[in-house]
C-alpha distance (Angstrom), angle and dihedral (degrees) to the residues before:
residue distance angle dihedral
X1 . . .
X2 3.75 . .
X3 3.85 122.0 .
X4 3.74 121.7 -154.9
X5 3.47 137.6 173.4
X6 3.97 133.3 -151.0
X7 3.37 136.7 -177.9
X8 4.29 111.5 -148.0
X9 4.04 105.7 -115.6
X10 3.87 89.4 178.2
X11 3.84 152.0 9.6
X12 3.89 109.8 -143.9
X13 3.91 103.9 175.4
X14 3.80 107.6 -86.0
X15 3.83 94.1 3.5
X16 3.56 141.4 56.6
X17 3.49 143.1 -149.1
X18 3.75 118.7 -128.5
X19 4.15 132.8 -166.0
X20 4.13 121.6 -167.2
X21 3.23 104.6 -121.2
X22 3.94 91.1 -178.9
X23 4.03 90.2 69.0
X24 3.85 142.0 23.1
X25 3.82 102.5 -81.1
X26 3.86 129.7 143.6
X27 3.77 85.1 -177.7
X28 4.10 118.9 114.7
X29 3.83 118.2 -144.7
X30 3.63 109.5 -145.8
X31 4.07 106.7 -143.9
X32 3.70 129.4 -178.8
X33 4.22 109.0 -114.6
X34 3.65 93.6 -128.3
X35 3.61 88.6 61.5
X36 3.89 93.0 58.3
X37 3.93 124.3 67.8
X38 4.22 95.0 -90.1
X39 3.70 96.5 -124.2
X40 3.74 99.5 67.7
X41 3.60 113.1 114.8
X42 3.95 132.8 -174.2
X43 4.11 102.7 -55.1
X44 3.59 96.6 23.0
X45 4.01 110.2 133.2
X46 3.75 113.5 -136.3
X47 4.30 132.2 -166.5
X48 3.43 113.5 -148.5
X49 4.03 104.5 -166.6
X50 3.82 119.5 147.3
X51 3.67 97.0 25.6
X52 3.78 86.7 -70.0
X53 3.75 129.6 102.7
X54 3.80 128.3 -131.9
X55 3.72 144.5 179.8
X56 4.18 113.9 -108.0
X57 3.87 118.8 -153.8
């Protein structure tokens, strides 16, 4: 299974906006909020693995 991970650029409401921090991408993911752990904020850095989402320390 595929392991990416993200870094959250910007909180939009019910969405976010996600950047890969694991290669060289300019492109933003746009993700639904209740598919991310709810207390991510701007900055937090996230591991999606498993078709789930989680918050890296």
């Amino acid at each position: 299974m595929n392991r990416f991970e993200y870094i959250v650029m910007e909180i939009d409401g019910d969405y976010a906006r996600l950047k890969r921090t694991d290669i060289e991408s300019e492109e933003l993911k746009l993700v639904a909020r209740a598919l991310l752990p709810p207390e991510i904020t701007e900055g937090t850095k996230l591991l999606y693995e498993w078709m789930s989402y989680s918050i890296l320390e």
